[in-house]
SEVEX-726242 format. One line per 4 residues: number of its first residue (from 0); for each residue x, y, z of C-alpha. Coordinates in steps of 0.001 Angstrom, whole numbers. Example, Ala and Ser with C-alpha at 12.3 -4.5 7.8 and 13.67 -1.06 7.14 Angstrom:
<recs>
0> 12300:-4500:7800; 13670:-1060:7140 .
</recs>
This chain:
<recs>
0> -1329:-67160:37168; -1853:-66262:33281; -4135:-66760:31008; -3866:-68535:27893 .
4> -6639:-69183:25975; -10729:-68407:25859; -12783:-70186:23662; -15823:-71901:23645 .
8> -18206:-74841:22090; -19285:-72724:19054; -15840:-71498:17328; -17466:-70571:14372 .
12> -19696:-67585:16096; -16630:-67190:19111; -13384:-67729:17841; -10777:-69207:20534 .
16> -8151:-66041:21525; -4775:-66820:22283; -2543:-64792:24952; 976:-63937:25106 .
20> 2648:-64184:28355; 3753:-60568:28054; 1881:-57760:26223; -1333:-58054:24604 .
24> -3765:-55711:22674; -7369:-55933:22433; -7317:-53610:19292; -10666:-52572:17692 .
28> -10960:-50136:14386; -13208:-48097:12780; -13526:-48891:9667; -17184:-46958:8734 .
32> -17509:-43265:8700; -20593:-43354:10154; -19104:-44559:13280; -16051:-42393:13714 .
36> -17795:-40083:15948; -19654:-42598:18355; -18495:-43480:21985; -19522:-47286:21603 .
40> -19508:-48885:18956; -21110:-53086:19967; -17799:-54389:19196; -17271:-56662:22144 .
44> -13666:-55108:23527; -15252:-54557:27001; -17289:-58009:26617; -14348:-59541:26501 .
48> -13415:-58696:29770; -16300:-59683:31295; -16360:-63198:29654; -13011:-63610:31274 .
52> -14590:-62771:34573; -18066:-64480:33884; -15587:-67814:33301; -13162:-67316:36767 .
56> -17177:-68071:38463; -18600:-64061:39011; -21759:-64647:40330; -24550:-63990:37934 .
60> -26465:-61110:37398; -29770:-60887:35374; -28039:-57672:34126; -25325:-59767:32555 .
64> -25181:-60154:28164; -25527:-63562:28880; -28640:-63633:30511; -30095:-60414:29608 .
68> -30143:-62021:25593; -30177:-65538:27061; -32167:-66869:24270; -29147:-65550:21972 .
72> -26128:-67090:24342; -28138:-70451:25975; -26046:-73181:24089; -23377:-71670:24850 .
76> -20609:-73616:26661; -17100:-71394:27583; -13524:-72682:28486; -10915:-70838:29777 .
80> -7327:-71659:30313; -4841:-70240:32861; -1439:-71457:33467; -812:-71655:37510 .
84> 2008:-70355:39253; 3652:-73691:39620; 3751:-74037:35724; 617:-76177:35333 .
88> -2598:-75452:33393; -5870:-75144:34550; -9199:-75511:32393; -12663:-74095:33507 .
92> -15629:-74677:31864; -18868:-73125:32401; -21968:-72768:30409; -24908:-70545:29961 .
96> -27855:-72638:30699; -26716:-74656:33563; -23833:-71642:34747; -24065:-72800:38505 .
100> -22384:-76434:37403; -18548:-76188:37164; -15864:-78828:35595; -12739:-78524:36260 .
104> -9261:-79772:34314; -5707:-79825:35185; -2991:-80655:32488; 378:-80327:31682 .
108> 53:-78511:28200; -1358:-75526:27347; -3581:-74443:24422; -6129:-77809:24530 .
112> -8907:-77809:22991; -11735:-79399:25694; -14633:-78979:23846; -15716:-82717:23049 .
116> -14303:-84073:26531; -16414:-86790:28142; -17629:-85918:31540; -15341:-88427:32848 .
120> -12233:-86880:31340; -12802:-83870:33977; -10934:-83982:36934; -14340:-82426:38312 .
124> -17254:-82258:36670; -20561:-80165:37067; -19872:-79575:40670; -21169:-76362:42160 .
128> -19839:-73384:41914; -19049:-72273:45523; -17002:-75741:45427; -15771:-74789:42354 .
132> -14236:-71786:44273; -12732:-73693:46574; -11063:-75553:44046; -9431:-73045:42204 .
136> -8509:-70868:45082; -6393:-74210:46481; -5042:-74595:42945; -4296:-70656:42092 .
140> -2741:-70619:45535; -2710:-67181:46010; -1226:-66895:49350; -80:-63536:49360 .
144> -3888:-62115:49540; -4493:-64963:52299; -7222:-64928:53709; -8948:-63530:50717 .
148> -9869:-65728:48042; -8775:-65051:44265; -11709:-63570:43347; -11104:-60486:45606 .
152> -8071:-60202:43782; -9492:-60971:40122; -11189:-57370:40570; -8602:-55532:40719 .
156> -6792:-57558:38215; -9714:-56863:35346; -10529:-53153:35507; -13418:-52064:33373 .
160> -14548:-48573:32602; -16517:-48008:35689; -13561:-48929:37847; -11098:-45670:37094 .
164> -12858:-42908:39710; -11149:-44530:42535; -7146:-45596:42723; -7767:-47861:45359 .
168> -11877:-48617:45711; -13872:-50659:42962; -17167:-49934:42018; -18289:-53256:42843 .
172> -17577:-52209:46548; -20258:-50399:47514; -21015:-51518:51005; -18682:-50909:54419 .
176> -15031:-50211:54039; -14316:-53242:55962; -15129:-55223:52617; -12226:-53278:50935 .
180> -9620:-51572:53338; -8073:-54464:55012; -7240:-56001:51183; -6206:-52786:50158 .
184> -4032:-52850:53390; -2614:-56081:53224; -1232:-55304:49346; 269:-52294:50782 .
188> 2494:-54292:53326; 452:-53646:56100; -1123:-55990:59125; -5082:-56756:57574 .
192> -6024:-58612:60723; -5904:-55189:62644; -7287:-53333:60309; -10148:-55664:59893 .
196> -10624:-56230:63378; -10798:-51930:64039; -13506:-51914:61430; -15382:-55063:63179 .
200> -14781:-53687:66569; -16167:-50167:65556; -19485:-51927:63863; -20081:-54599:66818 .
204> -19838:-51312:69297; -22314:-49367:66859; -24797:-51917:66934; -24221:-52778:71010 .
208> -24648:-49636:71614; -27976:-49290:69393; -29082:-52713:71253; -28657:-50811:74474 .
212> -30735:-47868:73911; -33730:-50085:72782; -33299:-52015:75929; -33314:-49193:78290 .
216> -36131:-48074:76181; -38155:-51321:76998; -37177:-51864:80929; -38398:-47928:81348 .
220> -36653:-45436:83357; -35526:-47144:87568; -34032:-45171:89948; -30805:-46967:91102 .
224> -29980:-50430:90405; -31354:-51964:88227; -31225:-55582:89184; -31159:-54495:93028 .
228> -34784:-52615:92480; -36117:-55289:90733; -35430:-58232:92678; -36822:-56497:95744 .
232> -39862:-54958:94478; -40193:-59351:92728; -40448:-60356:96714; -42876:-57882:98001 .
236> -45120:-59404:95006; -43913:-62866:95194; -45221:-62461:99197; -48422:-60876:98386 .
240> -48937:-63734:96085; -48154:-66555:98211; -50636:-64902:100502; -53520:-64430:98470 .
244> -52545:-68271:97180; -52747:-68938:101103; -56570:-66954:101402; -57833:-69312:98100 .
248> -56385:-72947:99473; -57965:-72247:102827; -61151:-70175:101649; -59969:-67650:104410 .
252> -60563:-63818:103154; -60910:-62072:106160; -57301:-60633:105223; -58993:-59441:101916 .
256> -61985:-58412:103622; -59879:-55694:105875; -57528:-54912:103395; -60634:-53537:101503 .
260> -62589:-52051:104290; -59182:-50078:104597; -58676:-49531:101252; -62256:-48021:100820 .
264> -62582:-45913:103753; -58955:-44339:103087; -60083:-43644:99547; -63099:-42262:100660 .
268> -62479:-40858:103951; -59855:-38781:101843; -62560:-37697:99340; -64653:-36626:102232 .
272> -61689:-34428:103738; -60825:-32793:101109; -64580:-31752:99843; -65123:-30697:103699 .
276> -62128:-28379:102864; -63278:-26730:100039; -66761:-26347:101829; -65278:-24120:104687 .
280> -63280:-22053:102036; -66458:-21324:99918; -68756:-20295:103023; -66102:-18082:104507 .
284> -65919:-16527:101076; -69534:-15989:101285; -69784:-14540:104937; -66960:-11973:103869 .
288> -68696:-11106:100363; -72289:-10826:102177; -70548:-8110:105068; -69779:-5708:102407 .
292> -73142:-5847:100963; -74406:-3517:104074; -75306:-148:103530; -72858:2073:103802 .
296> -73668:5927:105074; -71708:8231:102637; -70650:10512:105544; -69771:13367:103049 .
300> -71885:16491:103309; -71278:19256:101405; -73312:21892:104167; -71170:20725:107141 .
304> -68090:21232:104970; -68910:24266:104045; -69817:25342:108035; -66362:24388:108483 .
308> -64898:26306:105853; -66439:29150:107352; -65181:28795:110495; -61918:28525:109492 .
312> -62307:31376:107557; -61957:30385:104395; -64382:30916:101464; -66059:28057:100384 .
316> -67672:28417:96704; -67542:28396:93410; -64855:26000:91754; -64380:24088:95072 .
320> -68100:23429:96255; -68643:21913:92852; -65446:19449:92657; -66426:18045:95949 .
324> -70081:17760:94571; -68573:15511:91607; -66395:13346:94424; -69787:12749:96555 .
328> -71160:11464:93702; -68450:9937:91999; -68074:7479:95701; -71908:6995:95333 .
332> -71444:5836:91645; -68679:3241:92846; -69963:1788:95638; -73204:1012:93428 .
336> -70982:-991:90824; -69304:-2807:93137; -72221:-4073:95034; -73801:-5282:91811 .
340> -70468:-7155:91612; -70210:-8753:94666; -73730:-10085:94363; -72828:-11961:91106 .
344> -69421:-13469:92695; -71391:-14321:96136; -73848:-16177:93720; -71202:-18287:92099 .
348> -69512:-18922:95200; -73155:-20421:96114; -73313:-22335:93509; -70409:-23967:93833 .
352> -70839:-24759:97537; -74507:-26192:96734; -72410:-28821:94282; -69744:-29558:97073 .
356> -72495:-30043:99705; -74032:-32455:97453; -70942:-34239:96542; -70808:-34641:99967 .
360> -73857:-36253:100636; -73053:-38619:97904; -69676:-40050:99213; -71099:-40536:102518 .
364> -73971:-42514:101112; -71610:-44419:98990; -69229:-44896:102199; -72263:-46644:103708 .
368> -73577:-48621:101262; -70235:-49774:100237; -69046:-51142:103789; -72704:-52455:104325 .
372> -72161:-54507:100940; -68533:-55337:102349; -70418:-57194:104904; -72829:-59041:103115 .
376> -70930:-60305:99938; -70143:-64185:100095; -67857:-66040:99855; -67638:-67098:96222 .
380> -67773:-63271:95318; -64558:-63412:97605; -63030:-66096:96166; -63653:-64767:92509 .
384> -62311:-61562:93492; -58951:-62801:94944; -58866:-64700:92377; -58690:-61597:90184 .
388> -56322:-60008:92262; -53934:-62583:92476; -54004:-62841:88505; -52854:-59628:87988 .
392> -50354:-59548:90743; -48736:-62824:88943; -48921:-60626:85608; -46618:-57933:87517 .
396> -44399:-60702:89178; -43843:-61826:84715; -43024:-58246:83905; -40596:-57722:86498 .
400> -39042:-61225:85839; -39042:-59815:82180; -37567:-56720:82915; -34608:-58775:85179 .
404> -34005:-60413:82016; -33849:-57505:80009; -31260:-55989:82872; -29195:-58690:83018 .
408> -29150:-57998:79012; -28292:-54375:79366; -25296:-55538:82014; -23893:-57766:79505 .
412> -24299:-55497:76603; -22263:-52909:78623; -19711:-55203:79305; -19505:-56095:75659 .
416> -18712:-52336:75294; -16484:-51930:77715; -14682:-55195:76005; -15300:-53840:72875 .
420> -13691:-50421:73606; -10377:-51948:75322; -9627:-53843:72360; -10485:-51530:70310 .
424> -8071:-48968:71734; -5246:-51651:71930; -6292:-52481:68367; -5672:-48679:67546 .
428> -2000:-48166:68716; -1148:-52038:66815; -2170:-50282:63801; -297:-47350:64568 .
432> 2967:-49150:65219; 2567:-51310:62366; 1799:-48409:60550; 5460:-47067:61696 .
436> 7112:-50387:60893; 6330:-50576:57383; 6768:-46818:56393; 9913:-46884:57650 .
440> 10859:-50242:56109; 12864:-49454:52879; 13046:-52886:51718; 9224:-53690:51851 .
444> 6655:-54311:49630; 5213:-51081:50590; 8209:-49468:49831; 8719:-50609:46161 .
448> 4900:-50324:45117; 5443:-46495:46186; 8716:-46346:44020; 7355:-48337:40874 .
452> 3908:-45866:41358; 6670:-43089:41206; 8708:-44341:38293; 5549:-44586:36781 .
456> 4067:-41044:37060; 7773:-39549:35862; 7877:-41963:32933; 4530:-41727:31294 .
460> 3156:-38195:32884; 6734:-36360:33576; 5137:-35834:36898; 5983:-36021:39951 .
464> 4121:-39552:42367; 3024:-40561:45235; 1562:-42887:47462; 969:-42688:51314 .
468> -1137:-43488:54037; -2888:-42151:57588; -4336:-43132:60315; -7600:-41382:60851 .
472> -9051:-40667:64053; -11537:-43921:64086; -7848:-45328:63857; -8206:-46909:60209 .
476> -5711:-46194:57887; -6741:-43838:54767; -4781:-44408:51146; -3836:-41784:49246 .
480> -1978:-41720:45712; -1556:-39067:42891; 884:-36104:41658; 2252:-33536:43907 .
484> 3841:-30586:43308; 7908:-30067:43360; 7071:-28628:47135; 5160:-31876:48213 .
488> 1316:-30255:47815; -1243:-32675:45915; -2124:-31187:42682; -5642:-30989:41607 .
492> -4425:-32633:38727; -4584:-36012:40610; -8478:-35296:40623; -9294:-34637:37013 .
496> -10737:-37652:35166; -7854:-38003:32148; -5229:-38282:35082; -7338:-40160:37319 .
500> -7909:-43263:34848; -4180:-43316:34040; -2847:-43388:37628; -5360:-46376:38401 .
504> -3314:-48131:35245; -44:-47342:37228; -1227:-48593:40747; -2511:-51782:39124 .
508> 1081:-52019:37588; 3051:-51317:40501; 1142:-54052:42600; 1696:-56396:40107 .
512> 5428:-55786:39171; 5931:-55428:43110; 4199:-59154:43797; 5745:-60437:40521 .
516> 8239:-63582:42476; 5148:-64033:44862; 1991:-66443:44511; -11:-63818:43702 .
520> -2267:-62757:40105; 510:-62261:37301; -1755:-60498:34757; -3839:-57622:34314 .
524> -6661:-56305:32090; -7302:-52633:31824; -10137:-51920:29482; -9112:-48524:27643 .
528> -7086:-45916:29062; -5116:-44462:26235; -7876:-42176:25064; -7189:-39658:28121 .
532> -3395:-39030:27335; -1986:-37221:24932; 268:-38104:22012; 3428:-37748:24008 .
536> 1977:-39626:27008; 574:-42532:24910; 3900:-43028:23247; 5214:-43082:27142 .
540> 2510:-45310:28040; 2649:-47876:25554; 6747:-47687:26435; 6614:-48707:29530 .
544> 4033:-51534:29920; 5957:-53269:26954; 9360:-52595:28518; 8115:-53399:32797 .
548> 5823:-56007:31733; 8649:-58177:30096; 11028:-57072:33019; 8726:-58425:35727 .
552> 7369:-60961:33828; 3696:-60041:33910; 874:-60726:31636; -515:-57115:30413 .
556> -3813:-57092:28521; -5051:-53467:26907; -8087:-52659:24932; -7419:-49804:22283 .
560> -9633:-48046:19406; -7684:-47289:16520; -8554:-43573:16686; -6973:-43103:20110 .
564> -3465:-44754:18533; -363:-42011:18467; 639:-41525:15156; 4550:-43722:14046 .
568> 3058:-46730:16711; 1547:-49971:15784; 1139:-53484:17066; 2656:-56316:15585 .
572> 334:-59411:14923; 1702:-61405:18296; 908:-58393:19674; -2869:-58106:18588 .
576> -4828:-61359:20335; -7669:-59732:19117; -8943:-57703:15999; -12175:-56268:16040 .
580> -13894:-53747:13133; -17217:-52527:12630; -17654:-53875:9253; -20079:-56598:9215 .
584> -20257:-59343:11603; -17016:-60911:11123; -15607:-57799:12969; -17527:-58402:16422 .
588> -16282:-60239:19107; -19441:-62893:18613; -19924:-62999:15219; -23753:-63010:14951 .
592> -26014:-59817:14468; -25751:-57175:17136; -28266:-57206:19819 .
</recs>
């Protein structure tokens, strides 16, 4: 599919542009000084584009010139004409106010002029635009992107300024590479269903996974099986209730009446025990603490040591009798401080034996008040307090029953995995051979996009080109295209912006020229590019898209600004569909002041 002809229901502000089947310029000069030196200039070259795109049903965006100066555009009504694969024209219209109601014409001859049509003469009329979609993708017929839709297609087919950073990714596709890849794979030759299905697989494991953790999160941490722990701890409750059911129908709580008495003097007997423990612990404390309070005789004397000094024959005086002075009174001085010590522990110890012995007292008061009141309670206090029981038994019984759910849940989740992760890995070696298949197959479409890309890059850059492809370990495939080196290296040059731009011209190219005897988009719009070559390299340029776009027989639209023209190279007037200047308002794509 071509296009022939824009125009719209106000040809005095919008005049209609005619295509060529072949090469067309969008050619725009600058005609004031003032401007020379100015990166936009409000001409409408780029708007162009857009209106193109805004008329093949792009949803709409308040962002749009349309509706962002709707008060400027609102009576506006637009018609574009394409001629279809099969040799027939096609005629959308779409206007500004009501831009969600679509008519539709198919004819025989191109270049009408639909503008005063009745609704009737549409072969649809004002229908929405989703079914609008549907209508043209049937009639565009596009079955070499199947199953994308033409409008997947129509991206690549009008790239704008913000669409030359990335050879293969648009800037409209922001989100997963699922919503790109497989299309990108399925122009390059290869099998889209696997590649889709590896990035679906790979996201529907993510989020399994993800669903899994927040289960296990909620059914808390069981040792063993699951479902196995659960079901039997749901018929010890499930018993417990039917028997407390049993004690209400009946009025019968003598079972309720024991388990309590047991329940009480276990709790408290257990209390009691315990305390009774720390009670013998603190007084035998005490009894040991009090025993070294007794006087004790300080059996050192320094006249009996110094009889037996004497005896021995040794002189006892001086130096000597005084040291053993200082250690009499240095055992005398110790024993004081440690008394004083032991008091003050032996009175904490009392303390704390005085609280236990109360404690005591008070549990086995409690203890007998509690099983007296056991015995006296009626029976509606019974009743009530079965009652009570048996609720909150029934609210365990829901959470386990829950919590079965939620493990049955985690069970299938796992198997979804599991499932998951089989076909995934089966998914992975398709890809793989497939991969293989098409490298290797000389005669493919793969094959001669790659050479066209590297015709390309030798013709207009004197470089050397390439395309190629990988599987990465997630087992998706990863494009790759630019200029390597005469020893097979990438050059950074495939990185920097003025080669960048130009080599997402020549992939565009190469797709189409490659597709050109299939049912697939036979034009393209690139919006600028000569400004990043040089003089040589324009020359090239403009060389080969005249020369390969008449060879294949595809529709070639380019945008140009005088300034960025190499010197000895015009357009002729066929060439030029449309001439745009900044003098005045006749020069502007809508010819009304600039807004």
């Amino acid at each position: 599919m071509k296009l022939t002809k824009i125009y719209s229901n106000k040809n005095n502000i919008f005049n209609p542009i005619t295509f060529n089947e072949g090469f067309n310029v969008v050619f725009a000069e600058i005609k004031l000084r003032e401007n020379q030196d100015k990166d936009t200039h409000n001409l409408g070259k780029s708007r162009l584009m857009d209106l193109i795109d805004y008329c093949l049903l792009k949803e709409r965006k308040p962002s749009f010139f349309l509706f962002k100066y709707f008060e400027k555009f609102k009576n506006f009504v637009f018609f574009l004409e394409l001629k279809l694969n099969n040799g027939k024209y096609l005629t959308v219209k779409r206007s500004v106010s009501s831009n969600t109601k679509i008519s539709i014409k198919i004819h025989k001859e191109k270049e009408q002029d639909f503008t005063l049509s009745s609704d009737k003469f549409w072969d649809y009329f004002d229908i929405p635009i989703d079914t609008a979609k549907l209508i043209l993708d049937a009639n565009f017929n596009l079955k070499s992107i199947s199953p994308w839709d033409y409008r997947t297609a129509i991206n690549y087919a009008l790239r704008n300024q913000d669409d030359f950073s990335d050879i293969f990714k648009l800037s409209n596709f922001l989100g997963r590479h699922l919503h790109w890849k497989p299309y990108v794979g399925k122009i390059l030759g290869f099998n889209a269903d696997n590649l889709k299905r590896n990035y679906e697989l790979a996201y529907d494991i993510e989020k399994s996974k993800e669903l899994l953790t927040e289960l296990r999160l909620d059914i808390g941490e069981i040792l063993g099986d699951e479902e196995e722990v659960l079901t039997g701890l749901l018929d010890i409750k499930n018993k417990e209730s039917e028997s407390l059911q049993k004690q209400l129908d009946t009025f019968n709580f003598n079972k309720v009446d024991t388990e309590n008495i047991n329940k009480l003097v276990s709790e408290i007997d257990e209390d009691i025990s315990e305390l009774n423990k720390v009670k013998y612990y603190l007084s035998a404390n005490i009894r040991k603490l009090n025993n070294t309070l007794k006087d004790e005789k300080i059996n050192l004397k320094t006249s009996l040591t110094q009889k037996l000094f004497e005896e021995a024959g040794i002189i006892f005086d001086g130096q000597i009798k005084k040291s053993y002075d200082d250690l009499i009174e240095f055992k005398r001085k110790i024993t004081t401080e440690r008394k004083k010590y032991v008091k003050v522990k032996v009175k904490e110890l009392e303390d704390e034996l005085n609280l236990v012995t109360n404690k005591l007292e008070e549990l086995n008061t409690s203890r007998s008040k509690k099983l007296s009141y056991l015995n006296k309670i009626g029976t509606f206090d019974k009743y009530k307090e079965v009652t009570s029981i048996l609720l909150s038994i029934k609210t365990e019984i829901n959470d386990i029953n829950r919590k079965l759910t939620l493990s049955k849940k985690i069970s299938e989740t796992e198997e979804k995995i599991n499932e998951d992760e089989n076909e995934q890995s089966l998914t992975k070696a398709l890809i793989k051979d497939n991969r293989e298949e098409v490298t290797k197959d000389k005669q493919g479409v793969y094959s001669s996009i790659k050479n066209l890309f590297s015709i390309f890059v030798l013709s207009v850059l004197d470089k050397n080109g390439f395309i190629s492809t990988k599987q990465n370990k997630e087992g998706n495939l990863e494009f790759y295209a630019g200029i390597m080196g005469d020893t097979g290296e990438q050059t950074g040059e495939s990185d920097g912006h003025s080669y960048k731009k130009i080599l997402c011209m020549g992939y565009d190219l190469s797709v189409s020229f490659a597709y050109s005897n299939a049912d697939f988009v036979r034009f393209i719009y690139h919006d600028g590019g000569l400004e990043t070559l040089d003089e040589r390299k324009k020359k090239a340029f403009l060389n080969f898209v005249r020369t390969y776009s008449e060879l294949y027989g595809i529709q070639y639209i380019l945008t140009v600004i005088d300034s960025d023209m190499p010197s000895g190279v015009n357009f002729s007037d066929e060439e030029i569909v449309l001439n745009l200047h900044d003098n005045g308002q006749s020069g502007r794509l809508f010819k009304m002041p600039s807004w």
